[in-house]
N, CA and C atoms as an extended XYZ file, in Angstrom:
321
Properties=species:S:1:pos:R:3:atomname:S:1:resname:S:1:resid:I:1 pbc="F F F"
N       -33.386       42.310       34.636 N   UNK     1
C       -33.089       41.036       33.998 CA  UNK     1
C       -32.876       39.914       35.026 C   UNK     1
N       -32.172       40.528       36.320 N   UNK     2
C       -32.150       39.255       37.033 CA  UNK     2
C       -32.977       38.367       37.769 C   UNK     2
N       -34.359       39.956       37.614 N   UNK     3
C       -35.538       39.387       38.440 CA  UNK     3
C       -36.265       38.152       37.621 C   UNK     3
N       -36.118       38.713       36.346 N   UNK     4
C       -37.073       37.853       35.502 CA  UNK     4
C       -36.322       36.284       35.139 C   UNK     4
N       -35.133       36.297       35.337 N   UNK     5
C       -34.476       35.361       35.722 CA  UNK     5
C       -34.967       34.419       36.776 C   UNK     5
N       -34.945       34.978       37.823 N   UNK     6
C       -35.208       34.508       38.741 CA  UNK     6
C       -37.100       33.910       38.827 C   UNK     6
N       -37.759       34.856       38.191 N   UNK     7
C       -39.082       34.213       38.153 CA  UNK     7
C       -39.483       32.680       37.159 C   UNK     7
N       -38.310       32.887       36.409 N   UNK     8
C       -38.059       31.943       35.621 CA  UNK     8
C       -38.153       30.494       35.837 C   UNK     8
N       -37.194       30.892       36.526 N   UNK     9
C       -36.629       29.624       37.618 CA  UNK     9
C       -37.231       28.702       38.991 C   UNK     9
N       -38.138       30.049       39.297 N   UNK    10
C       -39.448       29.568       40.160 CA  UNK    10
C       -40.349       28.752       39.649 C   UNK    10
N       -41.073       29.590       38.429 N   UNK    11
C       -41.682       28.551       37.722 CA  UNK    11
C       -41.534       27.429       37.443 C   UNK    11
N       -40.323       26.759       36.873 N   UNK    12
C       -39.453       25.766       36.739 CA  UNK    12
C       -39.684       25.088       37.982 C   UNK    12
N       -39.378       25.524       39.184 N   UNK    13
C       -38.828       24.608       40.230 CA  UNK    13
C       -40.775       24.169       40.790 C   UNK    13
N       -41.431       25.046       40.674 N   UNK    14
C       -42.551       24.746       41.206 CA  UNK    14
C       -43.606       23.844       40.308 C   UNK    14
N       -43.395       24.149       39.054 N   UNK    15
C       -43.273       23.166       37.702 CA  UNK    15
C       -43.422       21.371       38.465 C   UNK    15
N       -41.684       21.314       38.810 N   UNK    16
C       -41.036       20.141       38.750 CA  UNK    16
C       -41.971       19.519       40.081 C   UNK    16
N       -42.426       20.864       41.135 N   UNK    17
C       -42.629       19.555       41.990 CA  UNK    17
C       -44.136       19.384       41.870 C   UNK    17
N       -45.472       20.139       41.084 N   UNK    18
C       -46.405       19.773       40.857 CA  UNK    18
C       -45.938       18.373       40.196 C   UNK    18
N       -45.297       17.929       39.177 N   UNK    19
C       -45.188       16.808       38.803 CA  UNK    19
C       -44.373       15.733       39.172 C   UNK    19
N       -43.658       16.188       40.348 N   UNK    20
C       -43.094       14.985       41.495 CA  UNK    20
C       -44.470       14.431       42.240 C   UNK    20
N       -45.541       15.848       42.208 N   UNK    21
C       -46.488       15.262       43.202 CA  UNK    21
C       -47.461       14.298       42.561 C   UNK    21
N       -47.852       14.536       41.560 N   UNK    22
C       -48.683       13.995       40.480 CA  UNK    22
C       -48.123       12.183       40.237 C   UNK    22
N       -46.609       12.086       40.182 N   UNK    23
C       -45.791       11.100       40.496 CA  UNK    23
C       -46.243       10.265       41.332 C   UNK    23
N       -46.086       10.677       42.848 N   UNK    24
C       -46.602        9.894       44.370 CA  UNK    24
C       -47.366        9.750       44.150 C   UNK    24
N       -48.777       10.630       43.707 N   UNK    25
C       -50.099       10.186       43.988 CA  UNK    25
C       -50.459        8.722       42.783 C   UNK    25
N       -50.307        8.699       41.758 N   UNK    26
C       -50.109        7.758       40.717 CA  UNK    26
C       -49.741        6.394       41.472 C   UNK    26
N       -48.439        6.247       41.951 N   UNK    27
C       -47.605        5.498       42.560 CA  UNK    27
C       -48.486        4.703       43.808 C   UNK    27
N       -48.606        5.489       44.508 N   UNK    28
C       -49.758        5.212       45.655 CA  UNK    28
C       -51.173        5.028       45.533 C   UNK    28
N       -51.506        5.499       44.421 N   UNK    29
C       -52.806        4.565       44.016 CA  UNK    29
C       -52.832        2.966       43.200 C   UNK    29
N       -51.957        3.027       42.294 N   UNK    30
C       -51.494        1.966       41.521 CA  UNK    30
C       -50.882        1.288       42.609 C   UNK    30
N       -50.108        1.350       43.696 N   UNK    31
C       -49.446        0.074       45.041 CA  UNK    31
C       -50.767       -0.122       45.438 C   UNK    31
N       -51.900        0.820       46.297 N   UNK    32
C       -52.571       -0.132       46.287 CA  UNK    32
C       -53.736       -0.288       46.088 C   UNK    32
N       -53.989       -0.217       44.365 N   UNK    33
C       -54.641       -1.381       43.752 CA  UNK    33
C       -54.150       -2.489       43.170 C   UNK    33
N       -52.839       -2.669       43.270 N   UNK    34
C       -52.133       -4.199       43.782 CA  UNK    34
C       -51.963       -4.993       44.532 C   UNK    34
N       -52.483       -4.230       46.331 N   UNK    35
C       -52.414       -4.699       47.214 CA  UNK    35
C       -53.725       -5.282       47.566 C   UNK    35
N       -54.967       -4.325       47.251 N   UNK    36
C       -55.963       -4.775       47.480 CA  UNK    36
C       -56.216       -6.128       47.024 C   UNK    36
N       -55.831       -6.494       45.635 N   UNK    37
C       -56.725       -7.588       45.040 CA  UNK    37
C       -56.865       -9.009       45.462 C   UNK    37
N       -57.540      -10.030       45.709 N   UNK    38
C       -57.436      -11.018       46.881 CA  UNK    38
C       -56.417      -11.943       46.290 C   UNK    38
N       -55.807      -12.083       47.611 N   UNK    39
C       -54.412      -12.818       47.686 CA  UNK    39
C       -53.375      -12.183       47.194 C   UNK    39
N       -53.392      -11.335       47.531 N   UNK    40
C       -52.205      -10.077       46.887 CA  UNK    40
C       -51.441       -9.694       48.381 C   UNK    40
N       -50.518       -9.448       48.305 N   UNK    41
C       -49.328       -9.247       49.754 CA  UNK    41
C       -49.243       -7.780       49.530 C   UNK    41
N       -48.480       -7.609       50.466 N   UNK    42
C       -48.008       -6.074       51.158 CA  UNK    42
C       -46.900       -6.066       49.808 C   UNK    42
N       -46.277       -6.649       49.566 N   UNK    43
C       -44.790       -6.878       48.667 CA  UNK    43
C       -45.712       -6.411       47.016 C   UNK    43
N       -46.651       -6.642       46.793 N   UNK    44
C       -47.537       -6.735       45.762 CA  UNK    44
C       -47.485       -5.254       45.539 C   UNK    44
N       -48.088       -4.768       46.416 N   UNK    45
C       -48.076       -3.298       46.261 CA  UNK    45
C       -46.950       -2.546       46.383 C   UNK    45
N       -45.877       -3.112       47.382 N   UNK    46
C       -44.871       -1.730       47.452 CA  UNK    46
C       -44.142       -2.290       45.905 C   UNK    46
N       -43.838       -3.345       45.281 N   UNK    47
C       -43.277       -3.511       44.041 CA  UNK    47
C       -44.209       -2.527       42.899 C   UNK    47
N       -45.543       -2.531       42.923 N   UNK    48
C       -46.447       -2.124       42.218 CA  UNK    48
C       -45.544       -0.062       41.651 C   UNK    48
N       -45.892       -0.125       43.327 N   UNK    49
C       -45.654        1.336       43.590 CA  UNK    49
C       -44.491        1.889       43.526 C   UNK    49
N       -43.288        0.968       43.094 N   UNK    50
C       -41.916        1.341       42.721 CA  UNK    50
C       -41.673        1.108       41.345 C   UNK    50
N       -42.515        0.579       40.659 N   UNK    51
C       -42.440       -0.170       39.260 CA  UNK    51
C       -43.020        1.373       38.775 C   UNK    51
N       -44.071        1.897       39.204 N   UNK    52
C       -44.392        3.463       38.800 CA  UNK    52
C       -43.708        4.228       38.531 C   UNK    52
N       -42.884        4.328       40.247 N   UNK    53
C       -42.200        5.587       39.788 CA  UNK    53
C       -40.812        5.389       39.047 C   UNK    53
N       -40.102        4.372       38.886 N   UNK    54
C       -39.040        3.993       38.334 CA  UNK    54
C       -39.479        4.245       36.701 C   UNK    54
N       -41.051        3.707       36.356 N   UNK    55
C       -41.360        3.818       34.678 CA  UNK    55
C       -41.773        5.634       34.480 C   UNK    55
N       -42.303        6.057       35.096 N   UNK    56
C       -42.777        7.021       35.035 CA  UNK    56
C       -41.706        8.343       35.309 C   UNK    56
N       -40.909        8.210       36.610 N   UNK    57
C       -40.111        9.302       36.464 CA  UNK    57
C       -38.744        9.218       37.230 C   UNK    57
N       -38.187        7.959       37.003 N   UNK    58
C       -36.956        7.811       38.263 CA  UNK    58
C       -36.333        9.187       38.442 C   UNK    58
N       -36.322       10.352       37.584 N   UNK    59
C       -35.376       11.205       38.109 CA  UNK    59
C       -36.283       12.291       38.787 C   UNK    59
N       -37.305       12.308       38.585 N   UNK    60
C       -38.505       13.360       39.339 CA  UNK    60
C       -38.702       13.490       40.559 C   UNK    60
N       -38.855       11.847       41.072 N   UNK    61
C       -38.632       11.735       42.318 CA  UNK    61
C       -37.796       11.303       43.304 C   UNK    61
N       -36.918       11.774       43.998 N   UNK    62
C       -35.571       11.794       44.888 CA  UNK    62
C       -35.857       11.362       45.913 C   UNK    62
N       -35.153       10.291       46.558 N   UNK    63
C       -35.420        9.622       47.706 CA  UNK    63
C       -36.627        9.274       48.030 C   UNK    63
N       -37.209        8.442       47.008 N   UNK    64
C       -38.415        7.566       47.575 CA  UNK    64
C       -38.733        6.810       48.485 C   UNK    64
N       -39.438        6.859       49.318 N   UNK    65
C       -39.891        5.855       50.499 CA  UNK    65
C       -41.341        5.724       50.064 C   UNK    65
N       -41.655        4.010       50.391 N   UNK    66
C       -42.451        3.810       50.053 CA  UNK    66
C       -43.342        2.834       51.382 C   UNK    66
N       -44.693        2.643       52.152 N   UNK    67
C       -44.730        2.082       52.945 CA  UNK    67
C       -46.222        1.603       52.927 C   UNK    67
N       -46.229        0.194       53.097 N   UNK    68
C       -47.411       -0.276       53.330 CA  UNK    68
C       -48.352       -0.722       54.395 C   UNK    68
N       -49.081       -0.627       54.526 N   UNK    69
C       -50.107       -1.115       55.707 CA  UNK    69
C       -51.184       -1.783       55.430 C   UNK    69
N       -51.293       -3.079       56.374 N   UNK    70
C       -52.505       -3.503       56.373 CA  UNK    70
C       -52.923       -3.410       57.082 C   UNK    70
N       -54.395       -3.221       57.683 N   UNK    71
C       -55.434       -3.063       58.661 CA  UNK    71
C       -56.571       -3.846       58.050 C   UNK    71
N       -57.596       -4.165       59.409 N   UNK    72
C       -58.513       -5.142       58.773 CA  UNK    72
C       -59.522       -4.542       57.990 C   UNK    72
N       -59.659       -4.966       57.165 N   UNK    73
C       -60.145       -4.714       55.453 CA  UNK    73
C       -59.922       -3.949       54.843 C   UNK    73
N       -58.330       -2.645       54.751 N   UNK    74
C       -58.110       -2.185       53.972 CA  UNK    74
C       -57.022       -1.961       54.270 C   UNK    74
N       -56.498       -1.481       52.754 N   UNK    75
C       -54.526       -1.540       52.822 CA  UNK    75
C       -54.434        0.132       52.052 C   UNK    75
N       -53.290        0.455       52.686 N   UNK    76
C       -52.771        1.693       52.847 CA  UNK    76
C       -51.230        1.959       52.124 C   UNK    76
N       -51.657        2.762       50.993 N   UNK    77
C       -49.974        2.671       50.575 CA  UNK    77
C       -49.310        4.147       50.622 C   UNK    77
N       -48.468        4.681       51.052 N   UNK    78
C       -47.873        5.827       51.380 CA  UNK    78
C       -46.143        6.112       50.386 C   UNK    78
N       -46.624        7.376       49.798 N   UNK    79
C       -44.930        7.567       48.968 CA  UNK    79
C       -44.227        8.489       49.318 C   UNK    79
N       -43.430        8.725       49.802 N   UNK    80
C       -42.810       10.180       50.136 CA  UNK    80
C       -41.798       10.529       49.333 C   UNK    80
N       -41.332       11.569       48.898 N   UNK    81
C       -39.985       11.790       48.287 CA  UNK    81
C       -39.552       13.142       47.737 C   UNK    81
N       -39.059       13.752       47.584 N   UNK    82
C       -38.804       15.187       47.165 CA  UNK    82
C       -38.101       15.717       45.636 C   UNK    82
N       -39.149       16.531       45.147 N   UNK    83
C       -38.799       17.014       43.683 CA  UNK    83
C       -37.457       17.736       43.816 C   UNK    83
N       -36.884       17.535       42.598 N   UNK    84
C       -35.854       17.609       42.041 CA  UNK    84
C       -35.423       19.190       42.370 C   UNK    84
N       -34.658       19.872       42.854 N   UNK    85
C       -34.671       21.475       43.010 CA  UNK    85
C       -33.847       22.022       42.072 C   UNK    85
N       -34.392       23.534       41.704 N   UNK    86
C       -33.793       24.170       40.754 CA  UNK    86
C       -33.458       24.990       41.232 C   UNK    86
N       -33.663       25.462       42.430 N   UNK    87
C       -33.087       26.808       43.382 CA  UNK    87
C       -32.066       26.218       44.120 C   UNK    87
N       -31.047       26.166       44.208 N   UNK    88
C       -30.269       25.824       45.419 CA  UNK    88
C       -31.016       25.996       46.754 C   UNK    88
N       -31.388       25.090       47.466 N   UNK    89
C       -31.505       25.721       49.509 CA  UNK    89
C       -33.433       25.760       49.465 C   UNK    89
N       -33.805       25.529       48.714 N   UNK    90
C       -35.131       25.470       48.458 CA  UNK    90
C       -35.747       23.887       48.307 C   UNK    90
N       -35.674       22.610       49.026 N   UNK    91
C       -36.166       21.611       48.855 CA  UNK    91
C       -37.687       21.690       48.862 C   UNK    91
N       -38.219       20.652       48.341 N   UNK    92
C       -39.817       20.678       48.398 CA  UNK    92
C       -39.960       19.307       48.419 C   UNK    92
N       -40.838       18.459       49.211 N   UNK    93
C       -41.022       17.107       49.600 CA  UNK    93
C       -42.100       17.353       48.601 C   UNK    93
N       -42.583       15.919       48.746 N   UNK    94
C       -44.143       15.724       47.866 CA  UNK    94
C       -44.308       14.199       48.537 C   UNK    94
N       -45.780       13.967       49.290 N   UNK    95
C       -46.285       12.624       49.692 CA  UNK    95
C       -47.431       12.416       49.238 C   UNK    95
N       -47.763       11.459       49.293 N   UNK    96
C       -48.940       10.580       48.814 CA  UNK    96
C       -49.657        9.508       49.350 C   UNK    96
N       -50.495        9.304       49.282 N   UNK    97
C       -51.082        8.047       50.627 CA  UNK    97
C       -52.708        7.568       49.446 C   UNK    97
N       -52.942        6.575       49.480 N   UNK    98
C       -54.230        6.041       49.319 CA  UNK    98
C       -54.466        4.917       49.813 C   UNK    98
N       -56.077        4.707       50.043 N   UNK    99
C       -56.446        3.572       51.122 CA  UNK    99
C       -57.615        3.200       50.080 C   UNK    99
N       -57.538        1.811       50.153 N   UNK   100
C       -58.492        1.133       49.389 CA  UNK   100
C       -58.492       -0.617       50.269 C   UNK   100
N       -60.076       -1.002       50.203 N   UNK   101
C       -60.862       -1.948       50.887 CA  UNK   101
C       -59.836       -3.100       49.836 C   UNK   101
N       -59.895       -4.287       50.671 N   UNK   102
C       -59.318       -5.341       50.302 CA  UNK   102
C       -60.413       -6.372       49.916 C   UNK   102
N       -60.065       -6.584       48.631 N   UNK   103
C       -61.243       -7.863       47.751 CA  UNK   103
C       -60.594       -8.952       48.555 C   UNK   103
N       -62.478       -9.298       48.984 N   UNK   104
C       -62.089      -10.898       49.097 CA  UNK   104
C       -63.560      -11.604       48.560 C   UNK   104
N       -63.396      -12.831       48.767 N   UNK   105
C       -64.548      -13.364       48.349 CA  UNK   105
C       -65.100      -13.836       49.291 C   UNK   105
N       -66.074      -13.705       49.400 N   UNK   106
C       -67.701      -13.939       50.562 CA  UNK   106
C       -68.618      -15.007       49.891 C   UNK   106
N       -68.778      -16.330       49.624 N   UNK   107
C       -69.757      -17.139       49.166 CA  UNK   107
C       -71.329      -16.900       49.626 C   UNK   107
């Protein structure tokens, strides 16, 4: 009984952080396709990408960091943060990163 307990609980915990990860990646695509769009700031996206995870799962994901980059012609948004644990002593991070070209207009 205690094993199956315990498998229980794995499931659960490994559960939680497929969908912490599913979280970041969301988050970090949505920052930046806010960042990309022309005349859009670095601030554009990391708001974008906190407006996610705050609607989507403030308690899923634990200690969010969120970080942007620009480089010339494309912006980079990065989420880090760690699912919720159901095992005591067992943390699991989950990050996320996407890079997308920056619209501009070319006459």
């Amino acid at each position: 009984m205690p094993l199956l307990l315990l498998l229980v609980l794995a499931s659960v915990h490994v559960g939680l952080w497929f969908h912490a990860r599913h979280l970041v990646n969301a988050a970090a695509q949505e920052g930046a396709r806010a960042a990309r769009a022309s005349g859009a700031t670095d601030s554009d996206g990391y708001d974008r990408a906190q407006q996610i995870l705050g609607d989507l799962g403030s308690n899923s994901v634990t200690s969010p960091a969120i970080v942007v980059t620009r480089s010339s012609g494309s912006v980079t948004v990065s989420v880090t943060g760690h699912a919720p644990p159901v095992i005591p002593g067992l943390p699991m991070s989950v990050s996320a990163s996407s890079t997308s070209p920056i619209e501009e207009f070319k006459p």
